[in-house]
C-alpha positions in Angstrom: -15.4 16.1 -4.2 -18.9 15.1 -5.3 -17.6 12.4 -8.1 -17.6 8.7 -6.9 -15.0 7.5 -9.5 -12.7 10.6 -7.6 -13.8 9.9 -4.3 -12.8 5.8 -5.1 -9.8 6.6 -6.6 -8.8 9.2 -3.4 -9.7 5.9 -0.8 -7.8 3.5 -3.2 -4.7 5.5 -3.1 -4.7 6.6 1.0 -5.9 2.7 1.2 -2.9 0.6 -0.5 -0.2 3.3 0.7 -1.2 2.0 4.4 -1.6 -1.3 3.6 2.0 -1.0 1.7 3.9 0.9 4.6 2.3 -2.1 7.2 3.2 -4.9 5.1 6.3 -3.7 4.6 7.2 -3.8 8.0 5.8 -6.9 8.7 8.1 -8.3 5.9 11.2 -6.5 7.6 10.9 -8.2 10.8 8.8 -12.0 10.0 10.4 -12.6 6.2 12.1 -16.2 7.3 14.5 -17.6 5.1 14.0 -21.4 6.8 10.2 -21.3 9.0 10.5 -22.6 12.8 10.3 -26.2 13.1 7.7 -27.4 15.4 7.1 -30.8 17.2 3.5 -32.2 18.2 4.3 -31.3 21.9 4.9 -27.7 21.4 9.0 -27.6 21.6 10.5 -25.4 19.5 13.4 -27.4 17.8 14.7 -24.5 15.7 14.0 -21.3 15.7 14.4 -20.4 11.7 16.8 -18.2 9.9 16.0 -14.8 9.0 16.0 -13.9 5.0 19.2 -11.4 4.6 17.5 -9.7 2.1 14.3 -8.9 3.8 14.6 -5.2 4.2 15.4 -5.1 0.6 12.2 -7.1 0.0 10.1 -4.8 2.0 11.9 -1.5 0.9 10.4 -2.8 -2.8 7.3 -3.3 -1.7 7.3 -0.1 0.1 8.6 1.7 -3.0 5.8 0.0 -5.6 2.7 0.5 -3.4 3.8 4.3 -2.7 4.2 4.8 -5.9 1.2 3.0 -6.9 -1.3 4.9 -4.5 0.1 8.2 -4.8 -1.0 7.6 -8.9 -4.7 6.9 -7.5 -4.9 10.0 -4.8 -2.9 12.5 -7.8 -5.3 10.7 -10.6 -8.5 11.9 -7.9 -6.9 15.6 -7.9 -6.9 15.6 -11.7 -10.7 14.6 -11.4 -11.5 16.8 -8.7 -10.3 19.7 -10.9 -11.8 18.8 -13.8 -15.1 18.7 -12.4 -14.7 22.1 -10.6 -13.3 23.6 -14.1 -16.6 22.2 -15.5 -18.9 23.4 -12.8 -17.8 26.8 -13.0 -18.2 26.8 -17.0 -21.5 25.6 -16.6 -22.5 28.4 -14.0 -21.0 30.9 -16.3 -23.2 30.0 -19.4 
């Protein structure tokens, strides 16, 4: 694939599907409903509550950036093969 706006579109798309699946799983196990409380000495007073619908969260986000990057790598294909289709019509003529 010798077009940039292909060879963009190809690294968008693998780029957001990783960056979807790892946030995703970050959300799954850190999404806190109440955040750890602290004190200026270091002691932990409580140790927050998990959100019960983290999983949910993260399957969303899972589901919108796959979706979302597999449109960039399928739009690179469609660009890749109309490039191809017009090299070979130009080495014809």
């Amino acid at each position: 694939m010798d077009n940039g706006i292909g060879k963009l579109a190809f690294g968008a798309g693998w780029t957001i599907l990783v960056i979807g699946a790892i946030a995703s799983v970050y959300i799954g196990l850190r999404l806190m409903l109440v955040p750890a409380e602290v004190g200026v000495t270091g002691y932990v007073f409580d140790e927050g509550i998990k959100h019960p619908l983290r999983w949910f969260i993260a399957g969303g986000l899972f589901t919108f950036t796959t979706v979302g990057g597999l449109i960039l790598v399928a739009i690179s294909g469609v660009i890749q093969e109309i490039e191809y289709r017009n090299e070979i019509r130009s080495n014809s003529a």
